[in-house]
MIFI-320210 format. One record per atom (N, C-alpha, C): residue number from 1; x, y, z. Coordinates in steps of 0.02 Angstrom, whole numbers, plus 50000, padded with zeros to 5 digits. Layout:
seq,c1,c2,c3
NUM,X,Y,Z
...
//
This chain:
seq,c1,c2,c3
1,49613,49250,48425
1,49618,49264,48496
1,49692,49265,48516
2,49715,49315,48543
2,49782,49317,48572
2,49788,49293,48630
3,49851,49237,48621
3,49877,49201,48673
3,49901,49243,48741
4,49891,49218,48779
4,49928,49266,48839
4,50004,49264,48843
5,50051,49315,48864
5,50106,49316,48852
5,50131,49258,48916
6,50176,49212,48895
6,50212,49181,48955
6,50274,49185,48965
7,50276,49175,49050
7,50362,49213,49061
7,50383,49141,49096
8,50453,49150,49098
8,50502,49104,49133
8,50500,49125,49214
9,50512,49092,49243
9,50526,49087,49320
9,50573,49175,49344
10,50630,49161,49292
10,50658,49213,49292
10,50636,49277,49292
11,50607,49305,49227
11,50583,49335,49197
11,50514,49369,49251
12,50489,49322,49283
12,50438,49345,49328
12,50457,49353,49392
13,50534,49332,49436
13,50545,49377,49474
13,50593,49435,49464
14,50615,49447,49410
14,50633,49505,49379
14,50599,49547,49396
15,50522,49549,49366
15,50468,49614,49354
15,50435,49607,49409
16,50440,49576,49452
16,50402,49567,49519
16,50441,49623,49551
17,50504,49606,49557
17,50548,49660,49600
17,50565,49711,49574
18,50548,49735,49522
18,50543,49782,49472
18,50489,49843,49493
19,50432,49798,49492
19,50372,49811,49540
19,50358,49839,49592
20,50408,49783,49646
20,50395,49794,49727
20,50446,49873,49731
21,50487,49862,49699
21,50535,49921,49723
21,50557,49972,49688
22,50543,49970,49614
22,50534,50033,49580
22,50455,50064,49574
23,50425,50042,49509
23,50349,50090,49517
23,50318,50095,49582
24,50321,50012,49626
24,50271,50033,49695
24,50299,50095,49748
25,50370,50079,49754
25,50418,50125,49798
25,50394,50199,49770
26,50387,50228,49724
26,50376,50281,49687
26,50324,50315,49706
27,50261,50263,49673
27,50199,50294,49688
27,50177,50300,49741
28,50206,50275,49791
28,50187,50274,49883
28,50224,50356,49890
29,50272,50368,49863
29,50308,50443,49900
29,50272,50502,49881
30,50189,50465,49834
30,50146,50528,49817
30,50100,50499,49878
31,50086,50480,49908
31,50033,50477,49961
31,50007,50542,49986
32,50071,50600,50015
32,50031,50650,50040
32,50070,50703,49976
33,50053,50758,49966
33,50088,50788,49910
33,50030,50887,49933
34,50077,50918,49911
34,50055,51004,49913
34,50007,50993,49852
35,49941,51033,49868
35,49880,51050,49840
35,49891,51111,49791
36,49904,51131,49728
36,49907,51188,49709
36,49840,51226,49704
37,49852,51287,49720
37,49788,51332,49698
37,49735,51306,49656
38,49667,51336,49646
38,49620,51334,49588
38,49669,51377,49530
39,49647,51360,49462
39,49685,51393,49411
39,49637,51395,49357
40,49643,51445,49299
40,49600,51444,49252
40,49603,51373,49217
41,49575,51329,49154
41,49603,51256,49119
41,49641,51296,49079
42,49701,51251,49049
42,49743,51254,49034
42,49805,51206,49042
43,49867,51232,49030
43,49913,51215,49045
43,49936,51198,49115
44,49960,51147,49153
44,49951,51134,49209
44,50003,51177,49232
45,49985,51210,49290
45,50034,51282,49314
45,50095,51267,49364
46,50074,51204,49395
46,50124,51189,49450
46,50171,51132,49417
47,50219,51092,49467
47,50255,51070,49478
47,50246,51002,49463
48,50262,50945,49433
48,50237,50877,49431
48,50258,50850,49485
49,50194,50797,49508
49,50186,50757,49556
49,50253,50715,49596
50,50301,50724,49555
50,50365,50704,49619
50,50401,50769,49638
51,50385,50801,49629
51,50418,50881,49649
51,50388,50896,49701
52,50299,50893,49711
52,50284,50920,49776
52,50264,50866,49820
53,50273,50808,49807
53,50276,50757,49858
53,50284,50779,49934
54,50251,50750,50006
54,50292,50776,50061
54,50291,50712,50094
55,50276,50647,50048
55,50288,50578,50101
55,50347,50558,50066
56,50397,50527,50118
56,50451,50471,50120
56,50434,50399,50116
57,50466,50372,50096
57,50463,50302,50073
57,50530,50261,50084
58,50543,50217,50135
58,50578,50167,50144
58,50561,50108,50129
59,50608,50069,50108
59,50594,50002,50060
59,50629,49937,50107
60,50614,49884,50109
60,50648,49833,50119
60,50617,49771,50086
61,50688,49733,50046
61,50676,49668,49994
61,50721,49633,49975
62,50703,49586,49984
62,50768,49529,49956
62,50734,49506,49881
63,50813,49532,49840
63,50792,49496,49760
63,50779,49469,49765
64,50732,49435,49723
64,50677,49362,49723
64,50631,49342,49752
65,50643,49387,49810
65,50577,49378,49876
65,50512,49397,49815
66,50462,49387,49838
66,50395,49400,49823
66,50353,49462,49840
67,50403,49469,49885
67,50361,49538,49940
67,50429,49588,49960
68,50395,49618,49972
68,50445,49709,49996
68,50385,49735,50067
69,50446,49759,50108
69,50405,49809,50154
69,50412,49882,50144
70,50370,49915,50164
70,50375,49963,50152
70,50364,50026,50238
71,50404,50082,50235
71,50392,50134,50279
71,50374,50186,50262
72,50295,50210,50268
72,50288,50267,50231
72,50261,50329,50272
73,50302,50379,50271
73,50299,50439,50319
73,50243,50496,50294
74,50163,50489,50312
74,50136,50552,50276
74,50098,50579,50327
75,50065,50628,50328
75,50015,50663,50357
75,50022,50658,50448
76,50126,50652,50463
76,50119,50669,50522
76,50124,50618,50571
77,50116,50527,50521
77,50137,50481,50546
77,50185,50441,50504
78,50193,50369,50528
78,50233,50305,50493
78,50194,50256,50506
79,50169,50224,50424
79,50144,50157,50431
79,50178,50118,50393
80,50191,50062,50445
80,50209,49982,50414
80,50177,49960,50365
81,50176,49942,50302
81,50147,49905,50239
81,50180,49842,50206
82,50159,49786,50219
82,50182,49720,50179
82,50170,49724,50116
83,50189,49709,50057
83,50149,49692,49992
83,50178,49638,49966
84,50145,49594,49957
84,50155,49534,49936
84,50139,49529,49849
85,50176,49538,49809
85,50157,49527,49731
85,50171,49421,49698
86,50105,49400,49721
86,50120,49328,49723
86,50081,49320,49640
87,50121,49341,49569
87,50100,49337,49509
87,50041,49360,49484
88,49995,49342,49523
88,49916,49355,49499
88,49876,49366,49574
89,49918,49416,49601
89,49888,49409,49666
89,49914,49458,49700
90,49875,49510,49733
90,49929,49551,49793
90,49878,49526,49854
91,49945,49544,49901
91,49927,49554,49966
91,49967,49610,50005
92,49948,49645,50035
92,49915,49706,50067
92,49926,49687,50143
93,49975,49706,50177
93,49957,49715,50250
93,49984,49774,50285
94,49950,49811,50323
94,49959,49851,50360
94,49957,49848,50434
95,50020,49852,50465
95,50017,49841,50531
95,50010,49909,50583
96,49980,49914,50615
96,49973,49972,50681
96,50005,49921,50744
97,50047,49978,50789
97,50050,49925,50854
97,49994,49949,50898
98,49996,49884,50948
98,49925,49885,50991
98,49973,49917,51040
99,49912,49952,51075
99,49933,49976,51137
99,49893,49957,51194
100,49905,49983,51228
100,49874,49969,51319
100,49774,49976,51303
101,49747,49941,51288
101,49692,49920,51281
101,49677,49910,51220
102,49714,49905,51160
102,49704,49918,51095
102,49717,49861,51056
103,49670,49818,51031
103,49681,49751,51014
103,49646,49763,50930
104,49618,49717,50889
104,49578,49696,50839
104,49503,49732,50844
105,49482,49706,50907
105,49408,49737,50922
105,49412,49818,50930
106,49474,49846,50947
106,49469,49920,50971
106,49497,49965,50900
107,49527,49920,50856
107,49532,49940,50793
107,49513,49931,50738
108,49450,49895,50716
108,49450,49895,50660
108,49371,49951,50667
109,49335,49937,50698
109,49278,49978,50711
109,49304,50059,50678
110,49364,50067,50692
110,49359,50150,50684
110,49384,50160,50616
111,49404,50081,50576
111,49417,50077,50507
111,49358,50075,50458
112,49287,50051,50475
112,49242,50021,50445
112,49225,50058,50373
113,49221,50128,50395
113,49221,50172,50335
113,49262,50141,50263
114,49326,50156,50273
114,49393,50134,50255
114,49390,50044,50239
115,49379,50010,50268
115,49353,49948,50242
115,49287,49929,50201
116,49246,49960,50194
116,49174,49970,50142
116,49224,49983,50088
117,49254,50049,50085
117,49280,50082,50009
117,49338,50018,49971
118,49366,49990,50038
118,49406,49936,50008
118,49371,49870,49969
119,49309,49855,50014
119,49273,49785,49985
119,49242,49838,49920
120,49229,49883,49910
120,49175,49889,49860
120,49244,49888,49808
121,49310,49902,49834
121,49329,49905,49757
121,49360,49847,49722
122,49345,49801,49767
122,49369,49740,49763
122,49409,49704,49815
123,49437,49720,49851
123,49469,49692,49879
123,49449,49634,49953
124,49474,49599,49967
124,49452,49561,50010
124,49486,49588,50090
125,49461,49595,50138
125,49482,49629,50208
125,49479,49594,50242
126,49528,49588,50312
126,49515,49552,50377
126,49562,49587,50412
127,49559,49578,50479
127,49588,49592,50548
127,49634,49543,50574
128,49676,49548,50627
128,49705,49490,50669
128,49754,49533,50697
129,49750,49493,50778
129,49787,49508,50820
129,49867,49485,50783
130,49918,49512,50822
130,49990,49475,50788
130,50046,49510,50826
131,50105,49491,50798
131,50161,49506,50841
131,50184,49510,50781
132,50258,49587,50780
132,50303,49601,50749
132,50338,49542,50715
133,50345,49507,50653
133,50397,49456,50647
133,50480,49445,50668
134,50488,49509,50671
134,50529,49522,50671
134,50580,49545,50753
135,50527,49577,50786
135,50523,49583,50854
135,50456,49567,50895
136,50471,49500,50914
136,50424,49448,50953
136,50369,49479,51010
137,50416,49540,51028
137,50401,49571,51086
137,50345,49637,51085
138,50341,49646,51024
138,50290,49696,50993
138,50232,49670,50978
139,50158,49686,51000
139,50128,49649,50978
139,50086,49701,50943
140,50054,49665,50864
140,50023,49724,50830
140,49962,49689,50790
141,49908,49740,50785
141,49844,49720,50748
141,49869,49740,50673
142,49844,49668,50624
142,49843,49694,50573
142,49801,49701,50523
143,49797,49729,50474
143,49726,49729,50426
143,49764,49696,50362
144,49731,49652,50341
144,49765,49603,50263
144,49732,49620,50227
145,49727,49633,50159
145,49696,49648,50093
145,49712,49604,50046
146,49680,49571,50002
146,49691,49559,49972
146,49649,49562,49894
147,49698,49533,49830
147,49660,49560,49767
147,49677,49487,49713
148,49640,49463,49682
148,49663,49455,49633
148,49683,49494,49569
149,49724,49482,49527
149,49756,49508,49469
149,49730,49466,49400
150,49749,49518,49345
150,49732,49465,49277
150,49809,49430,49273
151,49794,49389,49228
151,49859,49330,49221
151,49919,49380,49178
152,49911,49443,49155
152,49943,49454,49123
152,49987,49535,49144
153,49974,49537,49217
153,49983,49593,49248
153,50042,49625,49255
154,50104,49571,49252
154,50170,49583,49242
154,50211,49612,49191
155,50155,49614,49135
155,50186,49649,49059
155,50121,49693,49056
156,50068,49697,49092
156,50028,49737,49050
156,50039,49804,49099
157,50059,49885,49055
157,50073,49951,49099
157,50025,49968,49113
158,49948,49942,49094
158,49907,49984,49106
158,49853,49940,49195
159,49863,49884,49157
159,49855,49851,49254
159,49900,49881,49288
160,49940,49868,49287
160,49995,49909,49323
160,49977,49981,49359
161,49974,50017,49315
161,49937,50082,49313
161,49877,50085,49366
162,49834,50041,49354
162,49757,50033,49397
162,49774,50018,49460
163,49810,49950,49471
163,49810,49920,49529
163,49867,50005,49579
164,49922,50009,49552
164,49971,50062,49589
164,49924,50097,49607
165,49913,50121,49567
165,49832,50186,49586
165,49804,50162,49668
166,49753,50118,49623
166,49730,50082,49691
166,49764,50078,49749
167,49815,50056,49752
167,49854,50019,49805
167,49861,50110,49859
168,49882,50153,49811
168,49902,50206,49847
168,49841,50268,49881
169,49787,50249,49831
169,49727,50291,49862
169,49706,50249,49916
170,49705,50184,49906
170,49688,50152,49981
170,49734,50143,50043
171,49790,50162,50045
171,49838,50185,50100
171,49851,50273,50120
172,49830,50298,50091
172,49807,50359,50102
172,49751,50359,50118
173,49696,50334,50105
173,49650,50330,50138
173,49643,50290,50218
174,49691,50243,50204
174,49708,50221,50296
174,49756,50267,50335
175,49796,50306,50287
175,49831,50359,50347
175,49751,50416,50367
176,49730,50437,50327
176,49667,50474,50347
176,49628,50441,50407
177,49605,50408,50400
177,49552,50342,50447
177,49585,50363,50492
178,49633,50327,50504
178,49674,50320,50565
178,49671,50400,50597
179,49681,50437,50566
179,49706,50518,50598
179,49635,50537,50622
180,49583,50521,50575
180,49505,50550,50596
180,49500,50484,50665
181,49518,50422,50657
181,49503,50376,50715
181,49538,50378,50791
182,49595,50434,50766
182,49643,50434,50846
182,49681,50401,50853
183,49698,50347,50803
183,49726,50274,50790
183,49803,50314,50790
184,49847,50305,50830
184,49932,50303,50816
184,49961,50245,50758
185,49986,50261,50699
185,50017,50237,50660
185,50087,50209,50689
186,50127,50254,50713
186,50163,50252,50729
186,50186,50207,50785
187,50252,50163,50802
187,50276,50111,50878
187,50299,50165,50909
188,50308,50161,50975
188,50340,50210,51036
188,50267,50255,51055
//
């Protein structure tokens, strides 16, 4: 039976931020991307997947932090995204600001769709009212996700692989929600 690989303190916020701000930063700027034509099978005819990208991706992280934010521009809006990579563990938050009648109760209802596809694929969901951390004066609903990980997620490419996946079909799937829900992504 093979031992699981173990890392130093170091070593694991190395690949954490490795994580938060190279592969995750990456695979978020495919969120929305140009559709090529139907084509006969074959040889793939278009462009690879960072060429026709049309979402932006802003990053914010402090080495060693645990977590990165993220700004990701697709389908016409900007959503706020926390990700928390706590070793064997993500967390997932997405903030919308509330507006003039628009609290927890007036938003998650138009998510429910979008929250089924999340619990079925594992993930754990909730709501809460909140305020910007950062600006006190904003106040915003947010949706938390969360996942456990295998113990060995930091060296293995192919978790890696699954969870990124994941992480990015289910934020594209909340810029969708939101656009079919009326929901503004976007503050101002």
């Amino acid at each position: 039976m093979e031992q699981p690989v173990r890392l130093g303190i170091e070593d694991a916020q190395r690949l954490t931020t490795e994580f938060l701000t190279g592969q995750m930063a990456t695979s978020l700027a495919a969120i929305e991307y140009d559709i090529p034509p139907f084509a006969p099978p074959g040889p793939p005819p278009s462009p690879p997947l960072a060429e026709v990208s049309r979402s932006t991706v802003e990053l914010r992280h402090v080495p060693g932090a645990s977590d990165a934010q993220y700004r990701i521009r697709a389908y016409g809006d900007t959503l706020t995204m926390r990700l928390q990579l706590n070793v064997w563990r993500f967390v997932i938050v997405y903030s919308v600001p509330a507006r003039d009648l628009v609290d927890v109760t007036g938003i998650s209802p138009r998510f429910e769709r979008w929250e089924r596809g999340a619990v079925h694929a594992g993930w754990t969901v909730g709501w809460r009212d909140a305020v910007d951390p950062w600006d006190h004066g904003k106040a915003m609903v947010e949706t938390y996700c969360y996942a456990m990980l295998p113990r060995d997620f930091l060296v293995d490419p192919m978790a890696q692989l699954y969870w990124r996946t994941d992480i990015v079909q289910m934020t594209r799937a909340f810029f969708l929600e939101a656009r079919r829900g009326g929901v503004p992504l976007t503050s101002g």
